[in-house]
C-alpha positions as CSV (number, residue, x, y, z in Angstrom):
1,X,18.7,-0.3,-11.1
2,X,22.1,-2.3,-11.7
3,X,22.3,-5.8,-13.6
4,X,23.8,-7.3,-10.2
5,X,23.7,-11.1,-10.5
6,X,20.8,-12.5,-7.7
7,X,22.8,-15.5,-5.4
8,X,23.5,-18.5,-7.6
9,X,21.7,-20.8,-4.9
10,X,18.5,-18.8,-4.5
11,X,15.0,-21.2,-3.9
12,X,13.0,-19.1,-5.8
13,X,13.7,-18.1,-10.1
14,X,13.4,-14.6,-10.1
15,X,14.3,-13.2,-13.3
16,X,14.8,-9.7,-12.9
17,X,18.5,-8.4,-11.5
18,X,19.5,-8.2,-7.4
19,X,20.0,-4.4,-6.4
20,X,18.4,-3.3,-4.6
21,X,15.4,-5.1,-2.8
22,X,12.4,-4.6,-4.1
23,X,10.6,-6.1,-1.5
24,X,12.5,-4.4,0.9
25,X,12.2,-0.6,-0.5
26,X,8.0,-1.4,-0.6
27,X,8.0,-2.6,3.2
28,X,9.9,0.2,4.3
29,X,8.1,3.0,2.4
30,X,4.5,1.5,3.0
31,X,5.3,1.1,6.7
32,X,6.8,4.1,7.8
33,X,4.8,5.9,5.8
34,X,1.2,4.4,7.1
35,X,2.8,5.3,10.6
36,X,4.0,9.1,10.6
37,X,0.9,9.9,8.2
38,X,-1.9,7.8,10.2
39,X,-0.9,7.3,13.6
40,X,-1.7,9.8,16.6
41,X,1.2,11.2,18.0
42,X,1.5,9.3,21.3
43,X,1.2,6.3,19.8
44,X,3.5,6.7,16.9
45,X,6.6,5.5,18.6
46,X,5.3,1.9,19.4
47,X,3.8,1.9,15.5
48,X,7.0,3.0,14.1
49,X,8.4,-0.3,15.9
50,X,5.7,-2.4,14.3
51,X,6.9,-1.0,11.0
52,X,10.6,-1.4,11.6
53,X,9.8,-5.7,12.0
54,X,8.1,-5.6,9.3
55,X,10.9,-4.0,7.1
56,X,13.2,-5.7,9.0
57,X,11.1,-9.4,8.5
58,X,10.8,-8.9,4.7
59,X,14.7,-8.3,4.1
60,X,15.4,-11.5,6.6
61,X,12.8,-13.2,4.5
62,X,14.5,-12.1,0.9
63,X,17.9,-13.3,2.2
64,X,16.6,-16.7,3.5
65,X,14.8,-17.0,0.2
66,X,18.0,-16.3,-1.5
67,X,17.2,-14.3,-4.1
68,X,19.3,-11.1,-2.7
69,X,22.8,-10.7,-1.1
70,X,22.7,-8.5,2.2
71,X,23.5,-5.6,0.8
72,X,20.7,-5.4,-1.6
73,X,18.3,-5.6,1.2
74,X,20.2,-3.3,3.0
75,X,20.4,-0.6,0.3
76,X,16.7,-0.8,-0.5
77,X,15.4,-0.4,3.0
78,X,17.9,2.2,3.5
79,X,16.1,4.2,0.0
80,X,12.9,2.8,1.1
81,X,13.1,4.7,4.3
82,X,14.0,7.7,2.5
83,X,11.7,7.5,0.4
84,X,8.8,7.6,3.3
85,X,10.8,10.5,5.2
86,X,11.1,12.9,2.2
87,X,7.1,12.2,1.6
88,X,6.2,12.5,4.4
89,X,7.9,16.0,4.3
90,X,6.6,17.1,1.3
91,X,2.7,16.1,2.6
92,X,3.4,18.2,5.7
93,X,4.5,21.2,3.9
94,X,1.6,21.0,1.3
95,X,-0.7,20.1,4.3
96,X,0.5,23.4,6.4
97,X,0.4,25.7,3.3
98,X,-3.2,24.6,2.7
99,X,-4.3,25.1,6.1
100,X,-2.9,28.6,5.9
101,X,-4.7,31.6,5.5
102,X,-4.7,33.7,2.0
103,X,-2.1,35.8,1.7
104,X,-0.2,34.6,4.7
């Protein structure tokens, strides 16, 4: 989204700008989303941990890489997030209205 400059020491030549995380954003949206739209209810809290490593393992792994400052990992598993929540919102509410009677 913005032509932030990746760190100048980064192992890997990526050639597309810093901010935000792209890698981050994905892990956060795939696994939160998987969680509150898959798993059953009682066991949606220890899932939603699961997902949280993995979010929180690819942003480590982006910054060890360096090929993205904190905050661009930061910033993209904070949108990633909610990016999951809000669709997850918007399948429940298409979910309920198609499970609701005509003319209710």
């Amino acid at each position: 989204l913005y032509a932030r400059p990746r760190p100048s020491d980064a192992l890997l030549d990526v050639p597309t700008p810093s901010f935000p995380s792209a890698h981050a954003t994905d892990a956060a949206v795939l696994g939160i989303t998987l969680v509150l739209l898959l798993a059953p209810a009682r066991r949606r809290r220890r899932w939603l941990g699961v997902a949280v490593v993995y979010a929180l393992v690819m942003a480590w792994s982006r910054t060890a890489l360096r090929v993205h400052w904190l905050s661009d990992v930061v910033a993209g598993s904070m949108w990633g997030a909610a990016a999951a929540l809000w669709s997850v919102l918007v399948m429940g509410r298409a979910r309920a209205e198609a499970e609701s009677p005509p003319g209710a």
